[in-house]
C-alpha atoms as an extended CHARMM CRD file, in Angstrom:
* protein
*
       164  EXT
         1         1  UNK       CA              5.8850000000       33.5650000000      -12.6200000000  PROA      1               0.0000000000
         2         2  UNK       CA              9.3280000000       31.9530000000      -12.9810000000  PROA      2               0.0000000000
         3         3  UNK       CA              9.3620000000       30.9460000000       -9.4710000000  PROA      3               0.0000000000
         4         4  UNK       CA              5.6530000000       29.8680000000       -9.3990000000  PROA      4               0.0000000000
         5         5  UNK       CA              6.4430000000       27.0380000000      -12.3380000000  PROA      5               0.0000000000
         6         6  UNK       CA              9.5940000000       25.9200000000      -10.7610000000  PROA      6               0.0000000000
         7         7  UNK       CA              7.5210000000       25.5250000000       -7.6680000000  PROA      7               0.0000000000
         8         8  UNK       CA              4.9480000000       23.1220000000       -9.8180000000  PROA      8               0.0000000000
         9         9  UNK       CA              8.0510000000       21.7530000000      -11.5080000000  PROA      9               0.0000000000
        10        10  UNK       CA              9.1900000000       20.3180000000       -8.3510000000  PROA      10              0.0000000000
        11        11  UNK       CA              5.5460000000       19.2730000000       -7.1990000000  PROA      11              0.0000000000
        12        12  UNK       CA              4.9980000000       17.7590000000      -10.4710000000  PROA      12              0.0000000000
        13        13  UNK       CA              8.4760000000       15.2640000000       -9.9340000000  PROA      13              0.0000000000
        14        14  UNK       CA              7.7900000000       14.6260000000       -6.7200000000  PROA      14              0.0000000000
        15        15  UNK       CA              3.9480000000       13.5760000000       -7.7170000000  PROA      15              0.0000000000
        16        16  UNK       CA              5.8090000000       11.0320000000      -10.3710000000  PROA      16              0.0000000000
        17        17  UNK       CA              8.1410000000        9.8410000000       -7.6330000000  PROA      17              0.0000000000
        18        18  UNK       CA              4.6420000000        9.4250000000       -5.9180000000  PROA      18              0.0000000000
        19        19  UNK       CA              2.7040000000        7.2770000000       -8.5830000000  PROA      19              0.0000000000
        20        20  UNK       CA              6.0190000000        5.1740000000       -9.2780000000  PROA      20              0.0000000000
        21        21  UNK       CA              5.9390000000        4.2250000000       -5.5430000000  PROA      21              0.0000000000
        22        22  UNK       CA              2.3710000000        3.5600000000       -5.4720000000  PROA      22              0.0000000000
        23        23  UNK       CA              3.0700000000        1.5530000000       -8.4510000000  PROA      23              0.0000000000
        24        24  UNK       CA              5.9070000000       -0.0490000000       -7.1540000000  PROA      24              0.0000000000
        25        25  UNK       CA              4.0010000000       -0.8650000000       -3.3860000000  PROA      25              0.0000000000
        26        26  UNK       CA              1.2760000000       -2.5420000000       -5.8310000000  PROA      26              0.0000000000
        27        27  UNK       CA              3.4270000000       -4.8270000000       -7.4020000000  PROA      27              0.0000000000
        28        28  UNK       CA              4.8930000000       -6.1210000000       -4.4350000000  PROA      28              0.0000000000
        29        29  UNK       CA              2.4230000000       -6.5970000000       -2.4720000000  PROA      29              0.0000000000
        30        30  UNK       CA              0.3920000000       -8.1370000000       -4.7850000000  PROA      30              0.0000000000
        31        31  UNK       CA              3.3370000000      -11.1440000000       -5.5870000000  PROA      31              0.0000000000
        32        32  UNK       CA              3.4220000000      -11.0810000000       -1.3520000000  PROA      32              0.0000000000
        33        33  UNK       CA             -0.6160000000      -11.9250000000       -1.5430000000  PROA      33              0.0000000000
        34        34  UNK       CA             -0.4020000000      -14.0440000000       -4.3260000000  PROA      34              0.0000000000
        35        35  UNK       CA              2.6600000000      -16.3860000000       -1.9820000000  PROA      35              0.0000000000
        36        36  UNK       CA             -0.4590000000      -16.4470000000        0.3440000000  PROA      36              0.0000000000
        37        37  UNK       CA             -3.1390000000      -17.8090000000       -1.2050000000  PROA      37              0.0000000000
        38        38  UNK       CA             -0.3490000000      -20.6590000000       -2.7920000000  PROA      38              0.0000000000
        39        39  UNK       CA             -0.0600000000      -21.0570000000        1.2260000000  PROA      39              0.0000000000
        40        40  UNK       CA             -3.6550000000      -20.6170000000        1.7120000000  PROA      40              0.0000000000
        41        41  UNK       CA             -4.1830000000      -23.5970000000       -0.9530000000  PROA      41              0.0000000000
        42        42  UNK       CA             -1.3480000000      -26.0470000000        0.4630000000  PROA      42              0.0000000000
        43        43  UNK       CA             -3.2710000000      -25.3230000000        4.4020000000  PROA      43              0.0000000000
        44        44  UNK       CA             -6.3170000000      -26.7040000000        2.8420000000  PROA      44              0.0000000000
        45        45  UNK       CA             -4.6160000000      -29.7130000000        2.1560000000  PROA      45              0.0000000000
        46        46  UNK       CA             -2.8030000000      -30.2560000000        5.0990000000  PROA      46              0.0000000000
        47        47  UNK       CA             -3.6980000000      -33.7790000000        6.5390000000  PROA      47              0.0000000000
        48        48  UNK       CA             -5.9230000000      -34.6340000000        4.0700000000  PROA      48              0.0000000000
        49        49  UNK       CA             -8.2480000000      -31.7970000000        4.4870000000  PROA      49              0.0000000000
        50        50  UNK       CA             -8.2360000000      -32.0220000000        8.6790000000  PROA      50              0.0000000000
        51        51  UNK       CA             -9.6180000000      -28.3050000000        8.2810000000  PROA      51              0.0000000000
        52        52  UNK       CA            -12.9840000000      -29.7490000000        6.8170000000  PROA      52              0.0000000000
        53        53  UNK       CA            -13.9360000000      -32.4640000000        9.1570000000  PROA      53              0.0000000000
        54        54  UNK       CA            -16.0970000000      -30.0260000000       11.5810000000  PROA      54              0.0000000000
        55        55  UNK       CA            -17.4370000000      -32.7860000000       13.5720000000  PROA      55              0.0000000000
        56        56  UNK       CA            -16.5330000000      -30.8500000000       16.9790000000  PROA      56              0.0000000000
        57        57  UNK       CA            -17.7690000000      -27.2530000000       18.1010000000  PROA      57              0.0000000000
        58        58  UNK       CA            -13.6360000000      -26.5270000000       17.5210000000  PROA      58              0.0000000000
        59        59  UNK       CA            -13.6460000000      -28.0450000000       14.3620000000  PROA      59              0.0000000000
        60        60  UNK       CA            -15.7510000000      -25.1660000000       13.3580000000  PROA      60              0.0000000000
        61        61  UNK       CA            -14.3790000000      -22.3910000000       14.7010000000  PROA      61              0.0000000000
        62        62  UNK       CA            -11.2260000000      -23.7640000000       12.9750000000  PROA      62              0.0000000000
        63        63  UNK       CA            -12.9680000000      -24.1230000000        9.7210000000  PROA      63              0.0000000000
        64        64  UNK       CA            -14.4020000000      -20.5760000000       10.1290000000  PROA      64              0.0000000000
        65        65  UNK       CA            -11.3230000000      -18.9060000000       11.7730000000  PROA      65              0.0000000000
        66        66  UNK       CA            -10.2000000000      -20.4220000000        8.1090000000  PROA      66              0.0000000000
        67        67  UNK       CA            -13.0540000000      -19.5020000000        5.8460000000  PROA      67              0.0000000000
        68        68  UNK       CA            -12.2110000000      -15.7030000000        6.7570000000  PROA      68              0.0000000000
        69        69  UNK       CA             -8.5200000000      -15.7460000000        6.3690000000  PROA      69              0.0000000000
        70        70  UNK       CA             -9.4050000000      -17.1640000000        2.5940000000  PROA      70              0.0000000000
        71        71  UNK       CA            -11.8110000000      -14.6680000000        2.0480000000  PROA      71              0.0000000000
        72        72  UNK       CA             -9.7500000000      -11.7420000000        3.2280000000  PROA      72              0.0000000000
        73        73  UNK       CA             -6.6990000000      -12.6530000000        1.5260000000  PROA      73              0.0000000000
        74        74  UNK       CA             -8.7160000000      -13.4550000000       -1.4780000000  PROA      74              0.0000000000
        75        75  UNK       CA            -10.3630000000      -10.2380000000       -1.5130000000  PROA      75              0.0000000000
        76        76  UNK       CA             -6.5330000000       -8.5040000000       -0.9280000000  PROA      76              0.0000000000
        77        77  UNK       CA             -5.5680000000      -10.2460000000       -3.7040000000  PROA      77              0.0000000000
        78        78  UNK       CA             -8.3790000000       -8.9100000000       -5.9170000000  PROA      78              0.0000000000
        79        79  UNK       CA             -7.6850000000       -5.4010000000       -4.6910000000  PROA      79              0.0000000000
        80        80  UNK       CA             -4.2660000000       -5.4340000000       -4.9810000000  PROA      80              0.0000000000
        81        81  UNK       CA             -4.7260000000       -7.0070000000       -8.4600000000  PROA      81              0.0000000000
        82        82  UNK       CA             -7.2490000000       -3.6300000000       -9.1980000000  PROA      82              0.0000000000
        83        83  UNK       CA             -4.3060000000       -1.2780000000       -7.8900000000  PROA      83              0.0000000000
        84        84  UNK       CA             -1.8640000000       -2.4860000000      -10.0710000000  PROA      84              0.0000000000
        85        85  UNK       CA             -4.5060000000       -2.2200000000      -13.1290000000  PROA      85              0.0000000000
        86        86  UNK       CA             -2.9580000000       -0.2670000000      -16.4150000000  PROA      86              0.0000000000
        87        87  UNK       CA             -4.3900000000        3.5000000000      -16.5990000000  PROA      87              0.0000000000
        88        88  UNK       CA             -3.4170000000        6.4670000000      -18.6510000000  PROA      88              0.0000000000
        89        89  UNK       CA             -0.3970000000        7.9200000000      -16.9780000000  PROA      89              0.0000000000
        90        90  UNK       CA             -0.8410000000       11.5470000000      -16.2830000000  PROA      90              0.0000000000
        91        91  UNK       CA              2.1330000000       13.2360000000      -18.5050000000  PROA      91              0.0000000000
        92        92  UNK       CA              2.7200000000       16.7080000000      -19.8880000000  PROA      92              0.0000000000
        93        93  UNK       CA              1.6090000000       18.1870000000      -23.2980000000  PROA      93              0.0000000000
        94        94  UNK       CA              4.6580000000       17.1590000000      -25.6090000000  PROA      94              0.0000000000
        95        95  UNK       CA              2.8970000000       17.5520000000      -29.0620000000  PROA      95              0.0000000000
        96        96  UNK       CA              3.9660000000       19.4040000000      -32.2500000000  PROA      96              0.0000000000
        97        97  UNK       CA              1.2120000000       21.8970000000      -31.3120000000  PROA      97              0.0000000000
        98        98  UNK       CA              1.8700000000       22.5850000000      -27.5420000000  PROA      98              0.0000000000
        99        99  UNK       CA              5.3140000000       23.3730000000      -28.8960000000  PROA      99              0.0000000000
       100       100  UNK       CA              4.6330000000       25.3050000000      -32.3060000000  PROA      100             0.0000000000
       101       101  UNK       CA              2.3830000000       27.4410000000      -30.0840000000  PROA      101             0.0000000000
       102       102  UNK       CA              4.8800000000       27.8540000000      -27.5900000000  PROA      102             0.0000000000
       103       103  UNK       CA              6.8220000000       28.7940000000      -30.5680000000  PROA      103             0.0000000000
       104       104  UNK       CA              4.7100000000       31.2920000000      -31.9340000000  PROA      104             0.0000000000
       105       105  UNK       CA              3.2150000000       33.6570000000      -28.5980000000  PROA      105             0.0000000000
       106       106  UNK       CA              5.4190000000       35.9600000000      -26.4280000000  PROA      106             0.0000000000
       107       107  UNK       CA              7.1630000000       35.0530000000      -23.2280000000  PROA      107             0.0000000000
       108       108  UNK       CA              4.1230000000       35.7900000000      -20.8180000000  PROA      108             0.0000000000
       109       109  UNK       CA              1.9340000000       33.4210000000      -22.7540000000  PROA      109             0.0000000000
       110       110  UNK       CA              4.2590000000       30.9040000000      -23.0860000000  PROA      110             0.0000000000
       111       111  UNK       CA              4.7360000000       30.7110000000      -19.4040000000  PROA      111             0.0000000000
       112       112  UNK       CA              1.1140000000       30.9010000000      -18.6240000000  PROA      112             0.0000000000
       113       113  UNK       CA              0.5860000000       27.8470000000      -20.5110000000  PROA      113             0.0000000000
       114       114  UNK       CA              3.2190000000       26.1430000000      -19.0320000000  PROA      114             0.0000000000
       115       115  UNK       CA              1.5320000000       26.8830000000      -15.7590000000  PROA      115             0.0000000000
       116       116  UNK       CA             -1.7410000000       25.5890000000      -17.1730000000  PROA      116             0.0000000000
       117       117  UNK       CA             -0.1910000000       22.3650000000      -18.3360000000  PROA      117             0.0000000000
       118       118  UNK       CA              1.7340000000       21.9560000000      -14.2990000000  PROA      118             0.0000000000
       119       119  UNK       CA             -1.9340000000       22.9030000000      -12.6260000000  PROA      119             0.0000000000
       120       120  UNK       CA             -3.8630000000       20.6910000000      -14.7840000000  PROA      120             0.0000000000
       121       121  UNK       CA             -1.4510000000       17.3830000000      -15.0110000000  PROA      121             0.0000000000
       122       122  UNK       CA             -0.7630000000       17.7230000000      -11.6720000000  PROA      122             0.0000000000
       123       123  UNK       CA             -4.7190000000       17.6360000000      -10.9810000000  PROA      123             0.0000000000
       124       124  UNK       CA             -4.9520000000       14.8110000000      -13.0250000000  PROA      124             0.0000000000
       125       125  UNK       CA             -2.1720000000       12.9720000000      -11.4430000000  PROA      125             0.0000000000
       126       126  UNK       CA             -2.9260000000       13.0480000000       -7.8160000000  PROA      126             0.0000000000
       127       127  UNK       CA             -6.4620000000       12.2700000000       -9.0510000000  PROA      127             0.0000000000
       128       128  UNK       CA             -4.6780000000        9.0240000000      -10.5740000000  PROA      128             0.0000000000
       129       129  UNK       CA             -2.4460000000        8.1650000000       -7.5890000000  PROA      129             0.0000000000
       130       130  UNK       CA             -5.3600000000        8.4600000000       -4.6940000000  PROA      130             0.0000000000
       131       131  UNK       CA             -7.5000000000        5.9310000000       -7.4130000000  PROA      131             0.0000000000
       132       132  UNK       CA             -4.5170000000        3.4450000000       -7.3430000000  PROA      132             0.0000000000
       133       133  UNK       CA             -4.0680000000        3.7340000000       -3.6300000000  PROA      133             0.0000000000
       134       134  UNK       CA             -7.8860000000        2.9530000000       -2.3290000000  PROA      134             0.0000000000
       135       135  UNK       CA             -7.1000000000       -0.5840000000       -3.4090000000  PROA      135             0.0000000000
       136       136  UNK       CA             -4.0890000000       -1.0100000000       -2.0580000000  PROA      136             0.0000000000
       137       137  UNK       CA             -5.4500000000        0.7230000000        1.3930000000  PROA      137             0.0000000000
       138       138  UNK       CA             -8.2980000000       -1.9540000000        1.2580000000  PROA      138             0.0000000000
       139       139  UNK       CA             -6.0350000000       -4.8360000000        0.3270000000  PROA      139             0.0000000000
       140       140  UNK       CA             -4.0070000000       -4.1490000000        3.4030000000  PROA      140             0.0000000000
       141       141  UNK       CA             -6.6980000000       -3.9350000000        5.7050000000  PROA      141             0.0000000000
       142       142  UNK       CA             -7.7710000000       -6.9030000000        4.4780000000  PROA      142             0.0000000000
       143       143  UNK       CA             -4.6600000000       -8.8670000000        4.6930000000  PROA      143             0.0000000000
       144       144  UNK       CA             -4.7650000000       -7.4070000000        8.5790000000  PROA      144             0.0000000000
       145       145  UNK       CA             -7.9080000000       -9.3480000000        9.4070000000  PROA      145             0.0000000000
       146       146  UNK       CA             -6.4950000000      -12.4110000000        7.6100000000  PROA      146             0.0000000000
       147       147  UNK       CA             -3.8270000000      -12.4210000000        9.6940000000  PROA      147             0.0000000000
       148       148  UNK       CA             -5.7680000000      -11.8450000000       12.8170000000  PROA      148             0.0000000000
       149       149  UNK       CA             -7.7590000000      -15.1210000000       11.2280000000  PROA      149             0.0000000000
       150       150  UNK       CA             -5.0480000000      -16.9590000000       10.4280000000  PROA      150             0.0000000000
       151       151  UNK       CA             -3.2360000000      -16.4750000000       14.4880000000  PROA      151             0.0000000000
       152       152  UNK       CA             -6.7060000000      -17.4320000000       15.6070000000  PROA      152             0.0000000000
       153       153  UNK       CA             -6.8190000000      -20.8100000000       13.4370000000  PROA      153             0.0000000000
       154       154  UNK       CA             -3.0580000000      -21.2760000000       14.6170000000  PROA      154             0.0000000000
       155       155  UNK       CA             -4.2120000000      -21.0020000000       18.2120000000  PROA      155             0.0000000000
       156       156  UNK       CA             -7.5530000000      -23.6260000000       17.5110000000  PROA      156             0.0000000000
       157       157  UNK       CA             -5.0190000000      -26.0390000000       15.4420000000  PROA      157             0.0000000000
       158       158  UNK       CA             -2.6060000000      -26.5110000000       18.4970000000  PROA      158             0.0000000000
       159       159  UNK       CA             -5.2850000000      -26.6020000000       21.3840000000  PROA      159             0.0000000000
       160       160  UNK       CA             -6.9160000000      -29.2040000000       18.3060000000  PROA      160             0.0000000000
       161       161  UNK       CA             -3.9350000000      -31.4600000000       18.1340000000  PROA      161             0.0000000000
       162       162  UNK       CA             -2.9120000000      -31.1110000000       21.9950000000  PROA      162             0.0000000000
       163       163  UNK       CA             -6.7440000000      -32.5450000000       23.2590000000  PROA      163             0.0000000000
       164       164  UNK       CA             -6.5620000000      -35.1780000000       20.1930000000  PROA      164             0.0000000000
């Protein structure tokens, strides 16, 4: 039994080291999304607004080429936003009655709870960590299709300004 809970010791730390990177991911990449919709925001007014005069068939497929890099990078933004969202974080039993009872019950007991308390935190943990990384999954995905919008309005803005 003593080798079982060091095993779920270790799992348990490295699960922690898990959620703080997850955590840590979030963070950054939200401030990186949040740098691109400032960008996203100064584009729009680039040239006073050249983006929405969509008198010519290219003119539009700027404008849209456009309309989906906002929408994906706003949407990454949202989801990164929703990974970095404050949740109960998955910890141990440390009250006065975990460790009066600990106190009170033989050794076999004592290290059946512990096992218990490893099994069912570290349940409850990887259930936490796989919530916070959907979002973060999604937001990158979406950032990938904003950047496949925003090369394609890079390409349309040149050929634009070359035929002008």
């Amino acid at each position: 039994m003593d080798e079982t809970i060091s095993y779920l010791k270790d799992r348990f730390k490295e699960e922690q080291g898990r959620f703080d990177q997850v955590e840590n991911k979030s963070a950054k990449f939200f401030t990186a999304v949040s740098v691109l919709v400032a960008g996203l925001s100064a584009l729009a007014a680039l040239k006073n607004g050249i983006l929405f005069q969509i008198q010519t068939p290219l003119a539009v497929c700027a404008f849209l080429a456009f309309a989906v890099a906002a929408l994906a990078i706003g949407c990454a933004w949202g989801h990164a936003l929703s990974a970095l969202s404050i949740k109960a974080y998955p910890s141990l039993p440390s009250s006065r009655e975990t460790a009066e009872y600990l106190k009170a019950v033989d050794d076999e007991a004592q290290k059946a709870h512990i096992y218990n308390c490893y099994v069912d935190t570290l349940e409850i943990l990887k259930t936490s960590i796989d919530e916070k990384s959907k979002p973060l999954e999604l937001a990158y995905q979406e950032i990938t299709i904003g950047a496949g919008a925003f090369a394609l309005l890079a390409v349309l803005t040149i050929i634009r300004e070359l035929i002008a």
